[in-house]
N, C-alpha and C positions, 0 to 999 in steps of 0.2 A: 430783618426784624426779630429773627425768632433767635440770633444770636445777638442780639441787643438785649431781651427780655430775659437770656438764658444770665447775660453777666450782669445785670439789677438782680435776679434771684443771688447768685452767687455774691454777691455786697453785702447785699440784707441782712444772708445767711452768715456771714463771716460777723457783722455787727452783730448782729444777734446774739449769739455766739459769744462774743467780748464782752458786751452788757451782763449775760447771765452769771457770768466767770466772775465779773465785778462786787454781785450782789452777794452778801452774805445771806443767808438763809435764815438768822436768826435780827436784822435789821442794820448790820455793821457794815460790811461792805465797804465803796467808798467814803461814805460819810466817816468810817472810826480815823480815816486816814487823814481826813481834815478836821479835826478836831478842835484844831486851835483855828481855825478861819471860822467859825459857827457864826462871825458878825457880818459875813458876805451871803453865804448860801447854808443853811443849817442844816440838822443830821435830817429833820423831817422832808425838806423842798430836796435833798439830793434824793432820797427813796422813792420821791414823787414821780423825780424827774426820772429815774430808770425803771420803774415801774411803767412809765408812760411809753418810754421808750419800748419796751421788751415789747409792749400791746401792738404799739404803731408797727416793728419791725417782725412781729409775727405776723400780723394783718397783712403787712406789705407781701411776704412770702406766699402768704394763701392766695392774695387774688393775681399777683403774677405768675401763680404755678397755675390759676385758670383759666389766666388770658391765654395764655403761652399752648394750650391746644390748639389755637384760632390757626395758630403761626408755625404747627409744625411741617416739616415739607414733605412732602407726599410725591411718587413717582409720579410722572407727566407721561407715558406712553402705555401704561398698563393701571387695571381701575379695580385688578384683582389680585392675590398672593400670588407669591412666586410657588407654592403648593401646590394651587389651586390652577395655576399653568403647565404644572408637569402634571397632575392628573387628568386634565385635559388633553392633555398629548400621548398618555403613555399608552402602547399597543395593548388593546385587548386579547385574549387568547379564552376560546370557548373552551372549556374543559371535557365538553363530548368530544370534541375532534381529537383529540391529542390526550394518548391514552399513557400514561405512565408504565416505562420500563423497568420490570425487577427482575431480566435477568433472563423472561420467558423468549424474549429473541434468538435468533441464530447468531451463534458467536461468529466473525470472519474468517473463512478457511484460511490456512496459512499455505501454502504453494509448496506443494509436495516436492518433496528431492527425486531427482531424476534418477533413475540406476546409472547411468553413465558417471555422473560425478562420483559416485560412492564406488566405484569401479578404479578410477582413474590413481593411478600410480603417482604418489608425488615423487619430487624430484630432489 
C-alpha cells in the first residue's frame, strides 16, 4: 500500500507540475495558444479549468502525503532504534576502577645481554 500511495503522490506531483508550466502568470497560458477555437472552450473556462486543476492536484498531494504515514513500514522484531540498541548493549566502564596511564608506570625491562654473547668471537 504504501508503494501504491508513494506512485499516486509521484502522478499528482509530476501533473502538477505540467499544469503550473502551462499557466501563464499574467492569464495567457494555454488559452493564448488556442485563440482561434474561443467558440469550443474560451480564454476565461480554460483558466478556470487549470486553476481548478492546480487546487484539486495540490489538495490531492497534501492528503496522500498524510495518509501515506498510516503506511509507512516499520521494523517487526525491534520497537526501538538501532541507537538506542547499541547503547543498551555497549559495556560500561566505572572510571574509579580504571585509572588513566601518562606514563607514571613501569616501562618493560628489556632482557639484559649476557656477557657471554658480547664475548663470543664471530666467525
Amino acid at each position: 500500500m504504501y508503494v501504491f500511495i508513494s506512485i499516486l503522490i509521484l502522478i499528482a506531483s509530476i501533473l502538477l507540475i505540467l499544469i503550473v508550466l502551462i499557466q501563464n502568470s499574467k492569464g495567457g497560458g494555454l488559452a493564448s495558444g488556442f485563440s482561434s477555437s474561443n467558440q469550443i472552450m474560451g480564454v476565461r473556462k480554460t483558466t478556470d479549468f487549470l486553476e481548478k486543476a492546480t487546487w484539486t492536484l495540490a489538495g490531492t498531494v497534501v492528503v496522500l502525503s498524510i495518509v501515506i504515514t498510516a503506511f509507512i513500514p516499520r521494523a517487526q522484531h525491534a520497537n526501538q532504534s538501532e541507537i538506542k540498541e547499541q547503547i543498551n548493549n555497549a559495556v560500561t566502564i566505572d572510571p574509579n576502577t580504571v585509572a588513566p596511564d601518562f606514563g607514571t608506570a613501569q616501562q618493560p625491562a628489556t632482557a639484559p645481554v649476557s656477557s657471554s654473547e658480547e664475548e663470543a668471537p664471530a666467525n
